[in-house]
PDB file of N, H, CA, C and O in Angstrom:
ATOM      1  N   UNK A   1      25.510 -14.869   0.812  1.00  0.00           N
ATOM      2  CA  UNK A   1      24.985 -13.504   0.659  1.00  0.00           C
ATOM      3  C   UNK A   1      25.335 -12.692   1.908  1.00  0.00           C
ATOM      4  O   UNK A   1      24.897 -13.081   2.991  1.00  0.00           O
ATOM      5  N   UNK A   2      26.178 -11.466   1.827  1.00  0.00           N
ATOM      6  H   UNK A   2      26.534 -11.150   0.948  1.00  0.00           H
ATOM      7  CA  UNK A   2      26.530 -10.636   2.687  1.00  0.00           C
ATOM      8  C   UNK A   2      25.502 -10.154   3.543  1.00  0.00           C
ATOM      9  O   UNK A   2      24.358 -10.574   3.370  1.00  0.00           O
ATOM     10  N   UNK A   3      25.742  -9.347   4.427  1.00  0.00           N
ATOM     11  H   UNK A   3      26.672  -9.006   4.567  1.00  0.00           H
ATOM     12  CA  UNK A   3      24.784  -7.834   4.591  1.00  0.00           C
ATOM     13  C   UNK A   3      24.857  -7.300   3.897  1.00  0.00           C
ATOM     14  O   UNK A   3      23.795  -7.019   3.342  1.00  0.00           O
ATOM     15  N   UNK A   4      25.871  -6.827   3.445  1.00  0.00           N
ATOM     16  H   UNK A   4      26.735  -7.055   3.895  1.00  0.00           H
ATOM     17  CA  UNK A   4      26.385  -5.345   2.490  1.00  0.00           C
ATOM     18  C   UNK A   4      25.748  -5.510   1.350  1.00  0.00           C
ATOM     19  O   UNK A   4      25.742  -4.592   0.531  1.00  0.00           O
ATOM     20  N   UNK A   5      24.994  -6.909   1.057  1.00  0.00           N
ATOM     21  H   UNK A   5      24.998  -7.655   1.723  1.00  0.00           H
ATOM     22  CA  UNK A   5      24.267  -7.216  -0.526  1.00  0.00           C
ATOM     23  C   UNK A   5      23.341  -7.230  -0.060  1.00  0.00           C
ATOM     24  O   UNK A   5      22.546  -7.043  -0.981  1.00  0.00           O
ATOM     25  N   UNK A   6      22.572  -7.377   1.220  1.00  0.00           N
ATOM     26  H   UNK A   6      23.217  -7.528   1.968  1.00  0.00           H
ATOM     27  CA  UNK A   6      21.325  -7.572   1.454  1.00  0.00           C
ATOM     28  C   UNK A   6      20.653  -5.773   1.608  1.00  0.00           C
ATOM     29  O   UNK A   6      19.493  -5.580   1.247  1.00  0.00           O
ATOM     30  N   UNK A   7      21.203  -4.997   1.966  1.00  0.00           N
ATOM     31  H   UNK A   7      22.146  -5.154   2.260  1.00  0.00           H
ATOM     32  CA  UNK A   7      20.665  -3.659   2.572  1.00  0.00           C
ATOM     33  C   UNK A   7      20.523  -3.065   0.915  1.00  0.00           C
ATOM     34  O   UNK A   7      19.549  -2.313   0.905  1.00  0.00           O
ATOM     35  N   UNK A   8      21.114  -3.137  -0.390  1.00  0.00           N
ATOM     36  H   UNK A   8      21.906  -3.748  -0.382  1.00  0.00           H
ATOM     37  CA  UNK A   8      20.488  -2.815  -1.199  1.00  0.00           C
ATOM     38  C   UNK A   8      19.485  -3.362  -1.784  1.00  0.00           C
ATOM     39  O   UNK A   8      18.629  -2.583  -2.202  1.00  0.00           O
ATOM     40  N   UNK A   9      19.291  -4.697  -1.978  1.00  0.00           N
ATOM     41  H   UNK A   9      19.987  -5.330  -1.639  1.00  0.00           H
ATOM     42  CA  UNK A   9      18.186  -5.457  -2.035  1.00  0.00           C
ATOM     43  C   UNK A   9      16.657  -5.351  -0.899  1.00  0.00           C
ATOM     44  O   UNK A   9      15.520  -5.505  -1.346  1.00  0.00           O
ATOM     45  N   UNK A  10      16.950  -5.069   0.562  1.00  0.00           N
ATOM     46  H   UNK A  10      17.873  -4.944   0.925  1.00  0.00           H
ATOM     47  CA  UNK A  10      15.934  -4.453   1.276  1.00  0.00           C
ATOM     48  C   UNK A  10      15.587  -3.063   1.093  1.00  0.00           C
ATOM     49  O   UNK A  10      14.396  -2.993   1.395  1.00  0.00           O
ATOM     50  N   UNK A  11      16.006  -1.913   0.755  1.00  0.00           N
ATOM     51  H   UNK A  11      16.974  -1.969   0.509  1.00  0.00           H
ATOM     52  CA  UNK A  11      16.242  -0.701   0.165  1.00  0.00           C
ATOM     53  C   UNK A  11      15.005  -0.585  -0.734  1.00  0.00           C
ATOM     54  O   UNK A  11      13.905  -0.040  -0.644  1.00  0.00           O
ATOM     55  N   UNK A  12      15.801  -1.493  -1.841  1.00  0.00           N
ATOM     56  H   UNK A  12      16.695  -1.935  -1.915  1.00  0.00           H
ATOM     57  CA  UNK A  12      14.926  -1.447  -3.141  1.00  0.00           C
ATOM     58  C   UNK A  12      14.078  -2.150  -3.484  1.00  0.00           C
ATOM     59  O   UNK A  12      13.759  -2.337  -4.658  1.00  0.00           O
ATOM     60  N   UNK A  13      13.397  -2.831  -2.176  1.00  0.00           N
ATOM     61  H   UNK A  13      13.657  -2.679  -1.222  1.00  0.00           H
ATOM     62  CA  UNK A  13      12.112  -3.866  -2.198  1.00  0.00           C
ATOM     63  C   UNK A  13      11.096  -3.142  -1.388  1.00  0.00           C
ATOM     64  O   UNK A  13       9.886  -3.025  -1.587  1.00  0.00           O
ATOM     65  N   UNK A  14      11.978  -2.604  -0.265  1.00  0.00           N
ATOM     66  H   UNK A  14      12.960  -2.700  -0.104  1.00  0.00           H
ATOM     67  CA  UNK A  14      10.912  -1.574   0.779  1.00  0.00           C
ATOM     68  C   UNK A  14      10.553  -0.555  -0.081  1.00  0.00           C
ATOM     69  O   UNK A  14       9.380  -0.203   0.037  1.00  0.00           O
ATOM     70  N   UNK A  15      11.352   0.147  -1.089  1.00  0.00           N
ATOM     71  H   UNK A  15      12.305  -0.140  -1.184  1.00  0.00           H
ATOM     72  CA  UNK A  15      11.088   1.184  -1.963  1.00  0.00           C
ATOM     73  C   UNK A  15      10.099   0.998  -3.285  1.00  0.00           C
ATOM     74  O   UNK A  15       9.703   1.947  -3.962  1.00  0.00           O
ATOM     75  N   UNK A  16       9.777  -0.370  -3.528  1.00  0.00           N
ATOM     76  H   UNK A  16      10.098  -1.141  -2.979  1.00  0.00           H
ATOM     77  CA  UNK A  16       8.584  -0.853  -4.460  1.00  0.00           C
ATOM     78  C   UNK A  16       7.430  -1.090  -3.334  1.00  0.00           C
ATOM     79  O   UNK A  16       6.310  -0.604  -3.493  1.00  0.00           O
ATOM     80  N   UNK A  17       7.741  -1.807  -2.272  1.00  0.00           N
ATOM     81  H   UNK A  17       8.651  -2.202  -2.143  1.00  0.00           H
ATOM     82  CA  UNK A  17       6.313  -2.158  -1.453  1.00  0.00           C
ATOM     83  C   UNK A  17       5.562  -1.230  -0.622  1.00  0.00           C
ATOM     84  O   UNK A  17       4.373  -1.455  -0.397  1.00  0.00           O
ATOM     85  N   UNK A  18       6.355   0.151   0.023  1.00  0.00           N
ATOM     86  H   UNK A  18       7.321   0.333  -0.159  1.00  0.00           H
ATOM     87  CA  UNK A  18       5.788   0.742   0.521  1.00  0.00           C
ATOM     88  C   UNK A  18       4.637   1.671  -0.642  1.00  0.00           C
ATOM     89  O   UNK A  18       3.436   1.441  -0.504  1.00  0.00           O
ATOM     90  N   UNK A  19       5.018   2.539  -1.582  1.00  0.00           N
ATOM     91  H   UNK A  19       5.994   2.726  -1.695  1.00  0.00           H
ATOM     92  CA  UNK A  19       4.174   2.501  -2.649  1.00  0.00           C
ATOM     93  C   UNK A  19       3.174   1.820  -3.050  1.00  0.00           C
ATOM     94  O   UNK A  19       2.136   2.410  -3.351  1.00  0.00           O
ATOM     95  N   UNK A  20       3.268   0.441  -3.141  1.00  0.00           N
ATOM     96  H   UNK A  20       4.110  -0.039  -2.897  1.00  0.00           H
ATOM     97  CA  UNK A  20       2.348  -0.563  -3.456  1.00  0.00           C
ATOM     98  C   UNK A  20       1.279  -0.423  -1.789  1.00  0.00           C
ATOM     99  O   UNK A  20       0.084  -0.129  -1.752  1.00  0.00           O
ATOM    100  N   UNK A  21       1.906  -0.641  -0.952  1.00  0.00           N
ATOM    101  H   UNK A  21       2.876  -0.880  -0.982  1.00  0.00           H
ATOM    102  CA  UNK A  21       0.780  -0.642   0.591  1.00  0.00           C
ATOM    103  C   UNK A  21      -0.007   0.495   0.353  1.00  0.00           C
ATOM    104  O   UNK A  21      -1.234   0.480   0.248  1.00  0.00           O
ATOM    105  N   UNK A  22       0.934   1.774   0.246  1.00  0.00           N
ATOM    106  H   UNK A  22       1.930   1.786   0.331  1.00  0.00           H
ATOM    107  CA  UNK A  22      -0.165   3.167   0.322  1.00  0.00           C
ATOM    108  C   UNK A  22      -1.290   2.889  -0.925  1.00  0.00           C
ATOM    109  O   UNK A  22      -2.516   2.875  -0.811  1.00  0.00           O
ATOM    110  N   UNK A  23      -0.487   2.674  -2.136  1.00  0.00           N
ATOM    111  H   UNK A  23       0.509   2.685  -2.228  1.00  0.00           H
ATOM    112  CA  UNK A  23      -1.877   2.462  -3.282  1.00  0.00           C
ATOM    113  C   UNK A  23      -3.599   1.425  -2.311  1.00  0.00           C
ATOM    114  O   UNK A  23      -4.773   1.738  -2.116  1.00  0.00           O
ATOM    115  N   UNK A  24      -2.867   0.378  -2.042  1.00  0.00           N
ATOM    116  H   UNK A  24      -1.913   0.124  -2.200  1.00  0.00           H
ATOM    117  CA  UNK A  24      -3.838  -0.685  -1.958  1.00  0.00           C
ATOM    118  C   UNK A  24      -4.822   0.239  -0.460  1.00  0.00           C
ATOM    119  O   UNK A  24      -5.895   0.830  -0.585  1.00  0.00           O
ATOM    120  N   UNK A  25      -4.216   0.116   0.503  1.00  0.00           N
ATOM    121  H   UNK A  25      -3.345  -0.364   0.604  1.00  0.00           H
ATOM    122  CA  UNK A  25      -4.655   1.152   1.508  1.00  0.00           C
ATOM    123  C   UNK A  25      -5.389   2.328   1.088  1.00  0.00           C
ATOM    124  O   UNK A  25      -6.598   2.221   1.294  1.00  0.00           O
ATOM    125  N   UNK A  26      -5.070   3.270   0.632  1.00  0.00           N
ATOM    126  H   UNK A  26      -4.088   3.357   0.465  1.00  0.00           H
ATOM    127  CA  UNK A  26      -6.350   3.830  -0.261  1.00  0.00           C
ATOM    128  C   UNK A  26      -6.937   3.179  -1.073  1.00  0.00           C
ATOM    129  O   UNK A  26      -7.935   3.853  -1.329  1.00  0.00           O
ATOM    130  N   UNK A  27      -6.965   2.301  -1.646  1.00  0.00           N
ATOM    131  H   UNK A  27      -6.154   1.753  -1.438  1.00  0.00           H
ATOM    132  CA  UNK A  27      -8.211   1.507  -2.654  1.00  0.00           C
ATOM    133  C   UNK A  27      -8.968   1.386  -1.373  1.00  0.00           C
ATOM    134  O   UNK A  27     -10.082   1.909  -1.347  1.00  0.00           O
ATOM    135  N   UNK A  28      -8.554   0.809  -0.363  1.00  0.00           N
ATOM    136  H   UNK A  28      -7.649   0.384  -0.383  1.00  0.00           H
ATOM    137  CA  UNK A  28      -9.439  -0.007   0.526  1.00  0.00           C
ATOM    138  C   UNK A  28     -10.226   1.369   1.650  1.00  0.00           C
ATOM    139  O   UNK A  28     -11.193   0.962   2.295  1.00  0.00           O
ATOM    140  N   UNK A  29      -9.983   2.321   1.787  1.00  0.00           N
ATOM    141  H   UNK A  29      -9.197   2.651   1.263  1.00  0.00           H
ATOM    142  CA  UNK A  29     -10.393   3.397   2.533  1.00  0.00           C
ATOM    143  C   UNK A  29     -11.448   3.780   1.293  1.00  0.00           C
ATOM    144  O   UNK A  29     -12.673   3.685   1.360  1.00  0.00           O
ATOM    145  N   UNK A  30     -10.735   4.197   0.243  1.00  0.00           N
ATOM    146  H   UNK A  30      -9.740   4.275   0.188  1.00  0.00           H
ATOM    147  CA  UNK A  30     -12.059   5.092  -1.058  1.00  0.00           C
ATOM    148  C   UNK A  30     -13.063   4.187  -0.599  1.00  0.00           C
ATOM    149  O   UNK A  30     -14.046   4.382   0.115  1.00  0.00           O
ATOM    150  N   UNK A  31     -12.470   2.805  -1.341  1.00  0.00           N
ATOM    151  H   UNK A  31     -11.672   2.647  -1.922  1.00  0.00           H
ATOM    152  CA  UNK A  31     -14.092   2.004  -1.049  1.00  0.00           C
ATOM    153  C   UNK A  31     -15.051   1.632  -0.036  1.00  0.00           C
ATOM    154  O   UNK A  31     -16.161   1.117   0.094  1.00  0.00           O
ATOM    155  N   UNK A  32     -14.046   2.166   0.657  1.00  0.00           N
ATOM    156  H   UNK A  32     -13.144   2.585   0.552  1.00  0.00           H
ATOM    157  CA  UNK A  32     -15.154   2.038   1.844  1.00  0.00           C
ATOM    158  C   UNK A  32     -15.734   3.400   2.370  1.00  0.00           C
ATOM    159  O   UNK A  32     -16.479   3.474   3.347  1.00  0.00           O
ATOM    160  N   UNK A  33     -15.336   4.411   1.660  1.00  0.00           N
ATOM    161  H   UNK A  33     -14.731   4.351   0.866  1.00  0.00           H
ATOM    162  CA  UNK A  33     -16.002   5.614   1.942  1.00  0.00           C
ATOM    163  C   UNK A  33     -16.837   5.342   1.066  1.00  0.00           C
ATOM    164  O   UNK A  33     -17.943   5.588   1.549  1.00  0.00           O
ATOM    165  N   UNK A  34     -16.940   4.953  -0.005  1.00  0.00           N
ATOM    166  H   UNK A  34     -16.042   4.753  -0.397  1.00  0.00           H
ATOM    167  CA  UNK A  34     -17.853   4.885  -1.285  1.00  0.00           C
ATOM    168  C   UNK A  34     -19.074   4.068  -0.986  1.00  0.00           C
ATOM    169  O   UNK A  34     -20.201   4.390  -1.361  1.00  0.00           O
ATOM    170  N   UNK A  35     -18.764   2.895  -0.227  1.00  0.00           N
ATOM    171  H   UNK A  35     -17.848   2.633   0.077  1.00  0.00           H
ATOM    172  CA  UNK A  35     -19.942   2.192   0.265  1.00  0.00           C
ATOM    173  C   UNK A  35     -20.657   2.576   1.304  1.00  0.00           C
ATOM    174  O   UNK A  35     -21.781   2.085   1.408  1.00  0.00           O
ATOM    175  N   UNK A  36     -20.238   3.444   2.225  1.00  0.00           N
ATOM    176  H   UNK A  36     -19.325   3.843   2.140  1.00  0.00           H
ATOM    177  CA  UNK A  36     -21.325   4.364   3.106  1.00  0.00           C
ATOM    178  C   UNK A  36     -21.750   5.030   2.616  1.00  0.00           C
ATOM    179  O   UNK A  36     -22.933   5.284   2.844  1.00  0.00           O
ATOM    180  N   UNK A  37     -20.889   5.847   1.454  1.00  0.00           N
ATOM    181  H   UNK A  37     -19.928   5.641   1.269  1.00  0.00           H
ATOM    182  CA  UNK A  37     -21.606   6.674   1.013  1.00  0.00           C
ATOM    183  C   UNK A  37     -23.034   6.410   0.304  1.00  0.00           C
ATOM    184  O   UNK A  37     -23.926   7.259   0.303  1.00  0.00           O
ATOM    185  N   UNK A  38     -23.143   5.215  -0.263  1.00  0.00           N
ATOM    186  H   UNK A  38     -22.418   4.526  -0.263  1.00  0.00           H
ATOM    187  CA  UNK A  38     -23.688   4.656  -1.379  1.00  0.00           C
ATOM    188  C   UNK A  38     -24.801   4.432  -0.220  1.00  0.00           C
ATOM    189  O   UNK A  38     -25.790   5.136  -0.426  1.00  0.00           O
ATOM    190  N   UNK A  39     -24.891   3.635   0.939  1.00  0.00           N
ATOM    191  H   UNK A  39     -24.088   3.063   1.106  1.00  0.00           H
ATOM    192  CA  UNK A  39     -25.576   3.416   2.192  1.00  0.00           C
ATOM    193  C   UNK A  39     -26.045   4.511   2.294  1.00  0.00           C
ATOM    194  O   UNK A  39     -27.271   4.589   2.367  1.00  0.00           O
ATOM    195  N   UNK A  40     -25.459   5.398   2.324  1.00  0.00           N
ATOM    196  H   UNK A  40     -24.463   5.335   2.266  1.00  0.00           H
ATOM    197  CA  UNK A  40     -26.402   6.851   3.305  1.00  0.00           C
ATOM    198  C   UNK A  40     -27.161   7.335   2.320  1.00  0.00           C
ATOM    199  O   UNK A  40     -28.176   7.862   2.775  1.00  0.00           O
ATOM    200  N   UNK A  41     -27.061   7.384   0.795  1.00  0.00           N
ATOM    201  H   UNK A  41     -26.237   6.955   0.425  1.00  0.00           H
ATOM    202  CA  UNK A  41     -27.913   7.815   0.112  1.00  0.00           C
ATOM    203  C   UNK A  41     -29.184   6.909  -0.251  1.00  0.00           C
ATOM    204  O   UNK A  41     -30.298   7.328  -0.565  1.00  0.00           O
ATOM    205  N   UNK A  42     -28.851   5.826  -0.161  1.00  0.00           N
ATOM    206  H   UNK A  42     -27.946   5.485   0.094  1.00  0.00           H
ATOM    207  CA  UNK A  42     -30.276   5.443  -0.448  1.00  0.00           C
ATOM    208  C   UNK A  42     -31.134   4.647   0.303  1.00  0.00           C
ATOM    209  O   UNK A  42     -32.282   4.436  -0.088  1.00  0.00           O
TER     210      UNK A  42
END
C-alpha cells in the first residue's frame, strides 16, 4: 500500500470521523447541560 493510496483513504475516514466526534461531543455537552439543569431546578 502506497502513500498515494493511503491519503485518500485518510481523507475519507477523517471526513466520516470528524462529523461523528462533533455529533458525540455535543450529545455529551447537551447532556450535561441538561443534568444541571435538571439539578438546579429541583
Amino acid at each position: 500500500m502506497s502513500s498515494f493510496d493511503f491519503v485518500p483513504m485518510f481523507s475519507l475516514g477523517l471526513g466520516w470521523l470528524l462529523p461523528t466526534l462533533a455529533i458525540i461531543i455535543s450529545m455529551v455537552v447537551l447532556d450535561g447541560g441538561n443534568k444541571a439543569q435538571i439539578e438546579q431546578y429541583s
